[in-house]
FIPA-264250 format. One record per atom (N, C-alpha, C): residue in three letters; y, z, x. Coordinates in steps of 0.1 Angstrom, whole numbers, plus 5000, padded with zeros to 4 digits. Layout:
% FIPA-264250
alaYZX ...
This chain:
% FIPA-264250
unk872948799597 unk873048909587 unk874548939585 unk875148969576 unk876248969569 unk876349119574 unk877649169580 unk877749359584 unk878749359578 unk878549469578 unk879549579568 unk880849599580 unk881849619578 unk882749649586 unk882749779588 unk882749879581 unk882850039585 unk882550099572 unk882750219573 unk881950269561 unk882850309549 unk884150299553 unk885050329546 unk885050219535 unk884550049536 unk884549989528 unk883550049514 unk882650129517 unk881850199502 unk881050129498 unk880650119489 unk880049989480 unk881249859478 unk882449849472 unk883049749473 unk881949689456 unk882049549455 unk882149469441 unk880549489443 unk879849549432 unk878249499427 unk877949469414 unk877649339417 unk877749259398 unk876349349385 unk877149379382 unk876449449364 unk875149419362 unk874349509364 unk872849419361 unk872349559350 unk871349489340 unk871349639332 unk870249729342 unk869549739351 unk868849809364 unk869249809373 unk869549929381 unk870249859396 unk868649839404 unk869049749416 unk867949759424 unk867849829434 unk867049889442 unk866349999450 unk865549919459 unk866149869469 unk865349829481 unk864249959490 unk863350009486 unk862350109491 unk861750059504 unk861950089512 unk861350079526 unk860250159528 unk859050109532 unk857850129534 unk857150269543 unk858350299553 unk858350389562 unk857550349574 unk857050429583 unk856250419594 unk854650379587 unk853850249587 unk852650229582 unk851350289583 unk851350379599 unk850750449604 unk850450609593 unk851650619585 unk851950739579 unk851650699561 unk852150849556 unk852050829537 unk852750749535 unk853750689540 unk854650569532 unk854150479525 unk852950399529 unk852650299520 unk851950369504 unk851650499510 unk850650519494 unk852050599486 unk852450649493 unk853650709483 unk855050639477 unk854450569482 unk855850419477 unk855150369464 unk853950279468 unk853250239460 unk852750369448 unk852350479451 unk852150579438 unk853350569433 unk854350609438 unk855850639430 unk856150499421 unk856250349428 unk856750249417 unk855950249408 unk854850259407 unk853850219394 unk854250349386 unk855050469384 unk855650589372 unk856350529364 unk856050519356 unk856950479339 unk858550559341 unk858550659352 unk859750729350 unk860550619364 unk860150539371 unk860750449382 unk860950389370 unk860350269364 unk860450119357 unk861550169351 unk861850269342 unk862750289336 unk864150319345 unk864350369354 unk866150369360 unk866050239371 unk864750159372 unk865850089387 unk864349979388 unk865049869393 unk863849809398 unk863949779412 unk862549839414 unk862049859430 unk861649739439 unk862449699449 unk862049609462 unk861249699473 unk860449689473 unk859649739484 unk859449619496 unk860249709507 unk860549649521 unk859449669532 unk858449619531 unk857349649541 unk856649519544 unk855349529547 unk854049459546 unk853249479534 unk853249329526 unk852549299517 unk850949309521 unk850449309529 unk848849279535 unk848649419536 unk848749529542 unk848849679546 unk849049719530 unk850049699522 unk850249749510 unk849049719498 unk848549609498 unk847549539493 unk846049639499 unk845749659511 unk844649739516 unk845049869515 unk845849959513 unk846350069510 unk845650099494 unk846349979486 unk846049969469 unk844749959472 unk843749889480 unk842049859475 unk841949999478 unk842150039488 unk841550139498 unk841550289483 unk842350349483 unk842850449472 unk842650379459 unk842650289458 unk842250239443 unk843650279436 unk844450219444 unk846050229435 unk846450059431 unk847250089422 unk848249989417 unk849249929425 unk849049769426 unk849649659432 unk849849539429 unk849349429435 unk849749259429 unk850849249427 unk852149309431 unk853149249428 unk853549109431 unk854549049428 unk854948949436 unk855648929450 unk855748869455 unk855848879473 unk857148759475 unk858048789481 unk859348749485 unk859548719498 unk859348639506 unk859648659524 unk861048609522 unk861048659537 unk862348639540 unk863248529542 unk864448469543 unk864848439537 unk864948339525 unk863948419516 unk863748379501 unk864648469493 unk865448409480 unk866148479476 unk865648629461 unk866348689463 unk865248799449 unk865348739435 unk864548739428 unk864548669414 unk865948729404 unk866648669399 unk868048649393 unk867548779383 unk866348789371 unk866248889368 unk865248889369 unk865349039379 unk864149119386 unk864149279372 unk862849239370 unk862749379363 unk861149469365 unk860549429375 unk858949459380 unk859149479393 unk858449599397 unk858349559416 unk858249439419 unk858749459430 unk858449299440 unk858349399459 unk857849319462 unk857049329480 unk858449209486 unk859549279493 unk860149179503 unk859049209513 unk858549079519 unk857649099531 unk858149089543 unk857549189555 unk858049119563 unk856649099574 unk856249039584 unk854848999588 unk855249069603 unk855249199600 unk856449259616 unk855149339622 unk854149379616 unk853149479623 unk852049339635 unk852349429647 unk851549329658 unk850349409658 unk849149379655 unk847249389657 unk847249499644 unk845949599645 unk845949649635 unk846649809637 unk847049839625 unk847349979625 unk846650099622 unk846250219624 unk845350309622 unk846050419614 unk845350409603 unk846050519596 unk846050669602 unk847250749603 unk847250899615 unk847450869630 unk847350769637 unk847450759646 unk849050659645 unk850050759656 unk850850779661 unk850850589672 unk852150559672 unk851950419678 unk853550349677 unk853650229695 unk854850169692 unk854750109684 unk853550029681 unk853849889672 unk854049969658 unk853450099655 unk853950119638 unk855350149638 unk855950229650 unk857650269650 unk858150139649 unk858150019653 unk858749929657 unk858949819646 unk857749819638 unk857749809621 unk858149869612 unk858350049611 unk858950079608 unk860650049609 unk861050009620 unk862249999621 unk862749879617 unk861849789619 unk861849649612 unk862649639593 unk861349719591 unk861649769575 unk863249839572 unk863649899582 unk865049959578 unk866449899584 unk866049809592 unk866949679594 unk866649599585 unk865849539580 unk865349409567 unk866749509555 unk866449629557 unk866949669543 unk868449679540 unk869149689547 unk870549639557 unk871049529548 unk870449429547 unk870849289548 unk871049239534 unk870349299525 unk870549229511 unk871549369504 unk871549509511 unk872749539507 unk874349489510 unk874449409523 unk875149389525 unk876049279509 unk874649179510 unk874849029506 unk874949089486 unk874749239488 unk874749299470 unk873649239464 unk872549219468 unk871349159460 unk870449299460 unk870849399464 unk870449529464 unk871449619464 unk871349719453 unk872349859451 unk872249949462 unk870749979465 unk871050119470 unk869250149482 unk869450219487 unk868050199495 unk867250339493 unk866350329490 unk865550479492 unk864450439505 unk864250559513 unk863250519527 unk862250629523 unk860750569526 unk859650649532 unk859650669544 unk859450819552 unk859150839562 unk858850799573 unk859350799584 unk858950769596 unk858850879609 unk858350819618 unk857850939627 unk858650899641 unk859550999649 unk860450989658 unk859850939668 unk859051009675 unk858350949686 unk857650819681 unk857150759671 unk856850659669 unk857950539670 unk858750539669 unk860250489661 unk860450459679 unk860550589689 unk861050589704 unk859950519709 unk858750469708 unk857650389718 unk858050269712 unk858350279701 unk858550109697 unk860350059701 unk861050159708 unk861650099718 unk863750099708 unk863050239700 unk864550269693 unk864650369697 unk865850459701 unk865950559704 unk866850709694 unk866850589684 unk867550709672 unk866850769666 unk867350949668 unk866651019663 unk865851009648 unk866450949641 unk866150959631 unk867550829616 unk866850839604 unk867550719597 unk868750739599 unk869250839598 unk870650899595 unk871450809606 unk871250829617 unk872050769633 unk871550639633 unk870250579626 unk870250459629 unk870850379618 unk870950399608 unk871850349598 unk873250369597 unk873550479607 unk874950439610 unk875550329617 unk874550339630 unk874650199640 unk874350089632 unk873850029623 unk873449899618 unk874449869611 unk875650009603 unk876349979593 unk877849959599 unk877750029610 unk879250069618 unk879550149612 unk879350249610 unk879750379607 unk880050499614 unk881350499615 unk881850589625 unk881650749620 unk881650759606 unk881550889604 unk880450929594 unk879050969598 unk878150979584 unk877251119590 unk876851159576 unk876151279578 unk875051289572 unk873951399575 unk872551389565 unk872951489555 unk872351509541 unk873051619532 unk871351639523 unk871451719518 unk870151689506 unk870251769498 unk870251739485 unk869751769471 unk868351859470 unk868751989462 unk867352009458 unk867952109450 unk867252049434 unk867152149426 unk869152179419 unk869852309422 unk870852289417 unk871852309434 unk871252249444 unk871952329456 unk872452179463 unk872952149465 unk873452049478 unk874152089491 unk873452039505 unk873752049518 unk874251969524 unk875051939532 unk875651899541 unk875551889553 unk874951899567 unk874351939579 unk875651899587 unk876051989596 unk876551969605 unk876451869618 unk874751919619 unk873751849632 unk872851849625 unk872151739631 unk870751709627 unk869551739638 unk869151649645 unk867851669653 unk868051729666 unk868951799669 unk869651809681 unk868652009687 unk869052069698 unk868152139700 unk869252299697 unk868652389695 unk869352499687 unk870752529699 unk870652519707 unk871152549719 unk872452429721 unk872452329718 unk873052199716 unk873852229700 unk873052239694 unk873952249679 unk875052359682 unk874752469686 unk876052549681 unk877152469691 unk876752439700 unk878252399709 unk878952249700 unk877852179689 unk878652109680 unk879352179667 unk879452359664 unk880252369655 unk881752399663 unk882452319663 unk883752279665 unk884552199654 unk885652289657 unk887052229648 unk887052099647 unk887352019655 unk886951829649 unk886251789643 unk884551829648 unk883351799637 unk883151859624 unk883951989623 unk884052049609 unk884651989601 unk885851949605 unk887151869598 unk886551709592 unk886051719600 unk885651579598 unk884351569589 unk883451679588 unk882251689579 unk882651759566 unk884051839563 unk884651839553 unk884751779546 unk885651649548 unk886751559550 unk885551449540 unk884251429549 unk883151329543 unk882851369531 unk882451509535 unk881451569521 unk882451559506 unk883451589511 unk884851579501 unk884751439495 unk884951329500 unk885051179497 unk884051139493 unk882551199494 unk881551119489 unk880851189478 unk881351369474 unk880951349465 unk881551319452 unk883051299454 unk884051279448 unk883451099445 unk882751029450 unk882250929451 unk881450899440 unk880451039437 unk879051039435 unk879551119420 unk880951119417 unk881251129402 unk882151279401 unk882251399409 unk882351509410 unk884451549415 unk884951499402 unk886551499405 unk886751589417 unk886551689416 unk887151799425 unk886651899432 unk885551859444 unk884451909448 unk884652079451 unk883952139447 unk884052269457 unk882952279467 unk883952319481 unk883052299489 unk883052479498 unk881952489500 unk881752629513 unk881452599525 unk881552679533 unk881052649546 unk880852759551 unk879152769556 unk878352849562 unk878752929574 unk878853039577 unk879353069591 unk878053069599 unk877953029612 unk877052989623 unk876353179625 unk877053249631 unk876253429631 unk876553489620 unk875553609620 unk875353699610 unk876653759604 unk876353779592 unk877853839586 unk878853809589 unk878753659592 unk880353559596 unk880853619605 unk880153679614 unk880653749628 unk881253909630 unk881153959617 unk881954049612 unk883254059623 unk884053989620 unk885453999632 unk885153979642 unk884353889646 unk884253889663 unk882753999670 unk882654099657 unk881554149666 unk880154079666 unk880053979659 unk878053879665 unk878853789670 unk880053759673 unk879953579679 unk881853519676 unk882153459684 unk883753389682 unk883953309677 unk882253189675 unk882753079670 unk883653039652 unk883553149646 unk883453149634 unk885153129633 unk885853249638 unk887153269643 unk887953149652 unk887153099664 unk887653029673 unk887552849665 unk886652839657 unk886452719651 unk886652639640 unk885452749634 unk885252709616 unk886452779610 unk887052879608 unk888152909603 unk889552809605 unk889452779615 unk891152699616 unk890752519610 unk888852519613 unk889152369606 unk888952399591 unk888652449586 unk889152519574 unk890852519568 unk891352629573 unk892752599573 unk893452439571 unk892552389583 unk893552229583 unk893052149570 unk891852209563 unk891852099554 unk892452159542 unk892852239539 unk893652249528 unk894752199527 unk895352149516 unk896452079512 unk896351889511 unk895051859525 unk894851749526 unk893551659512 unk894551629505 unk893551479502 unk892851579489 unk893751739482 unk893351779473 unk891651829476 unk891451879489 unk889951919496 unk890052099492 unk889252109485 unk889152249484 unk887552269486 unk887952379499 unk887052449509 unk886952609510 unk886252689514 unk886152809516 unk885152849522 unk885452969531 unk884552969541 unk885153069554 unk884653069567 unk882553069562 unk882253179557 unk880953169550 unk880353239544 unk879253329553 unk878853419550 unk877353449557 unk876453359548 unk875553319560 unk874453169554 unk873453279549 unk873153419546 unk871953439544 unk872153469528 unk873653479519 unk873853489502 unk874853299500 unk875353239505 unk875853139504 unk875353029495 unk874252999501 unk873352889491 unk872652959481 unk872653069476 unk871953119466 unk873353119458 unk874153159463 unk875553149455 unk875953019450 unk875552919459 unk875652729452 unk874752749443 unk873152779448 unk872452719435 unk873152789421 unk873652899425 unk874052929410 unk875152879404 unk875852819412 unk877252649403 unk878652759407 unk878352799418 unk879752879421 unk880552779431 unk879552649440 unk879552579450 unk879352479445 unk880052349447 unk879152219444 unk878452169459 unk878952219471 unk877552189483 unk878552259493 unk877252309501 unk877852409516 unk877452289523 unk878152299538 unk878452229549 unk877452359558 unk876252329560 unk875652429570 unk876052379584 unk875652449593 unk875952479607 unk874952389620 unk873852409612 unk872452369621 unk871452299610 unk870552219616 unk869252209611 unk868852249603 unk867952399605 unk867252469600 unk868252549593 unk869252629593 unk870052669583 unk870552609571 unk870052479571 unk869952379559 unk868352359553 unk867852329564 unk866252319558 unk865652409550 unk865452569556 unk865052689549 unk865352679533 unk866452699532 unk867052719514 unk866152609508 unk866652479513 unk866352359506 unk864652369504 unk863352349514 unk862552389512 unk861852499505 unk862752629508 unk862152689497 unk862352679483 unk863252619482 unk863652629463 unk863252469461 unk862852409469 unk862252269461 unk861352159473 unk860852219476 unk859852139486 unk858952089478 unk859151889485 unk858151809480 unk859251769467 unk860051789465 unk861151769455 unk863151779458 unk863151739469 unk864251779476 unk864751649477 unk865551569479 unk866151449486 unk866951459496 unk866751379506 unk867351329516 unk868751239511 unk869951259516 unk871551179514 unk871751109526 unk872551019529 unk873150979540 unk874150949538 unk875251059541 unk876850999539 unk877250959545 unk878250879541 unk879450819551 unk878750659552 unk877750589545 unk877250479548 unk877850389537 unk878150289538 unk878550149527 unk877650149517 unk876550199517 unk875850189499 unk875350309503 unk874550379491 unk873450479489 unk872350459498 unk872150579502 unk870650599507 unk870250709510 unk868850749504 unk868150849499 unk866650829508 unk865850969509 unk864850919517 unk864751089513 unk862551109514 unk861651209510 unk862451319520 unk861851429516 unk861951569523 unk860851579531 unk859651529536 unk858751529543 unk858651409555 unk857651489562 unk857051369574 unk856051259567 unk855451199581 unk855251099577 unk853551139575 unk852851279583 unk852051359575 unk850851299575 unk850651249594 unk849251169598 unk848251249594 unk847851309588 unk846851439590 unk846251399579 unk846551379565 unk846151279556 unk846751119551 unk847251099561 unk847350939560 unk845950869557 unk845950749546 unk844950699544 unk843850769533 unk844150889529 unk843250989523 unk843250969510 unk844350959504 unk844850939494 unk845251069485 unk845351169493 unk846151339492 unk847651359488 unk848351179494 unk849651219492 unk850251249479 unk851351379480 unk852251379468 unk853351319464 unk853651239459 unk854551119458 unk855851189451 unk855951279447 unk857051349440 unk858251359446 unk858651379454 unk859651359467 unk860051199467 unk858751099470 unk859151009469 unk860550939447 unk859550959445 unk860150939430 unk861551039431 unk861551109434 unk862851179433 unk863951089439 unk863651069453 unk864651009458 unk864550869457 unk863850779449 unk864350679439 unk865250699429 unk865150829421 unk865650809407 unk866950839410 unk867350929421 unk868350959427 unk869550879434 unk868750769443 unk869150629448 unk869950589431 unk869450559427 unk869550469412 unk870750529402 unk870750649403 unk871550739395 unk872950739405 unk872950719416 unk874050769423 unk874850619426 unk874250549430 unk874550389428 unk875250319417 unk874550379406 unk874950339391 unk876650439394 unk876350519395 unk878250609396 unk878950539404 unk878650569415 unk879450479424 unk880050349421 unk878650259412 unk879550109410 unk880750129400 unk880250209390 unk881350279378 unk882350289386 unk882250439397 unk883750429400 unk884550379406 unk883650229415 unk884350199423 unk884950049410 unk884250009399 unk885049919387 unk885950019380 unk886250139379 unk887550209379 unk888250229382 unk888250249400 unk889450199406 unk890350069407 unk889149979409 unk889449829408 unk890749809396 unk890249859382 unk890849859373 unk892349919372 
């Protein structure tokens, strides 16, 4: 497989096609991924921005379609077979990675291990540019760890596959964009990562990639970790001892305009209103709250700092109706159209710089 050198290379040359393509990864099979992949490509509102590669198991996705009585038959591609020159209908890259059977809701190595399958497969034709951009269905962490990976989650494992020294999770919803400081880490653990280096440096990203994603002159905020930004020292030091001086350092650099921190409880209501083009939160759930409330089930998942696009649902993988045919696929389609839309900029701007 052809690797990316670091992440700094971007996208680099992707030849002109009038659709970009969207390698969709199937997610954990155990979970909604197969139905909400499959509901989302068959929308008149997919066919139209991008044409969908779905990276999974063709045989699972076929019994998924009888099963729910959803839309399928695509054509089927294994591996190293090449993608059709013009591709403008789903296609199934296959891959025959699931060992015995899988049970829909039930939790398992062999489905993490497939799963992961699916998100390495998808790696590789970005590399080679036979794919723009990747959108992911769901996967489940402890499934993902029995099947013998240990990354929490896409974000860290797509760093490691791409070499990417510096990437972040961020997500879209509605008029608000986030940035996470930390992702899966435990509350007690997160704050000892808001430090001056990791700020500077999740500035620094958020700056370059949305500047990326078309946005000349980003304005960026940054959330303060305690209540009322500490009021001076009296809830907490970090704000003073940290976030403020990497603040400081990024002004002047690289035209980054920053401000901050904010109290996180008016901050993101102040983005959604277009005073912010995206806060840099602190923690996890100081990102999650806002974002789920103003657009759950409609949110997208980002991965910055990675050599192409990649987008992935706001939800789990949501054993509890796996197989039911309950799932809402809206999340999923979002972060297709979004994949597609942000890929399409990026190639633009990266044949403008070229130029």
């Amino acid at each position: 497989m052809r690797q990316f050198a670091n992440s700094s290379s971007h996208l680099g040359y992707r030849p002109r096609r009038s659709l970009p393509r969207i390698g969709i990864t199937m997610g954990d099979p155990a979970g909604i991924g197969p139905e909400v992949v499959l509901k989302a490509v068959a929308e008149e509102e997919i066919s139209r921005v991008c044409a969908p590669v779905i990276i999974g198991d063709a045989q699972l996705l076929a019994h998924t379609a009888r099963t729910l009585d959803l839309q399928c038959g695509y054509d089927i591609i294994r591996q190293g077979e090449p993608l059709p020159e013009n591709l403008t209908e789903p296609v199934i890259f296959h891959l025959d990675n699931i060992g015995g059977f899988v049970e829909p809701g039930i939790e398992s190595g062999a489905a993490g291990k497939a799963a992961a399958g699916y998100i390495e497969a998808a790696v590789a034709p970005c590399a080679a540019g036979s794919v723009d951009a990747i959108a992911t269905a769901p996967i489940n962490k402890r499934a993902l760890f029995l099947g013998g990976y240990s990354f929490p989650g896409h974000t860290e494992f797509l760093a490691h596959l791409t070499g990417s020294e510096d990437s972040a999770m961020a997500f879209v919803a509605a008029n608000l964009r986030i940035v996470l400081l930390s992702t899966h880490v435990p509350l007690a653990e997160a704050i000892g990562l808001v430090e001056r280096g990791r700020i500077i440096r999740t500035i620094n990203l958020a700056h370059r990639e949305l500047r990326r994603w078309g946005i000349e002159r980003p304005r960026l905020a940054v959330a303060a970790l305690n209540p009322h930004a500490a009021e001076g020292g009296l809830f907490g030091l970090e704000e003073a001892s940290e976030i403020v001086p990497a603040i400081e350092a990024c002004h002047g650099v690289d035209d980054v305009n920053v401000r901050g921190p904010f109290p996180a409880d008016t901050v993101f209501l102040r983005a959604s209103r277009g005073e912010f083009d995206a806060v840099i939160a602190c923690y996890h759930d100081q990102a999650m709250i806002p974002v789920k409330c103003l657009s759950f089930g409609e949110a997208v998942n980002v991965t910055l700092g990675l050599p192409f696009i990649r987008t992935s649902v706001d939800h789990g993988t949501a054993f509890d109706i796996a197989g039911k045919g309950l799932a809402e696929h809206s999340s999923m389609i979002a972060a297709i159209k979004l994949a597609a839309e942000l890929s399409t900029r990026a190639g633009e701007n990266s044949r403008a710089v070229e130029v």
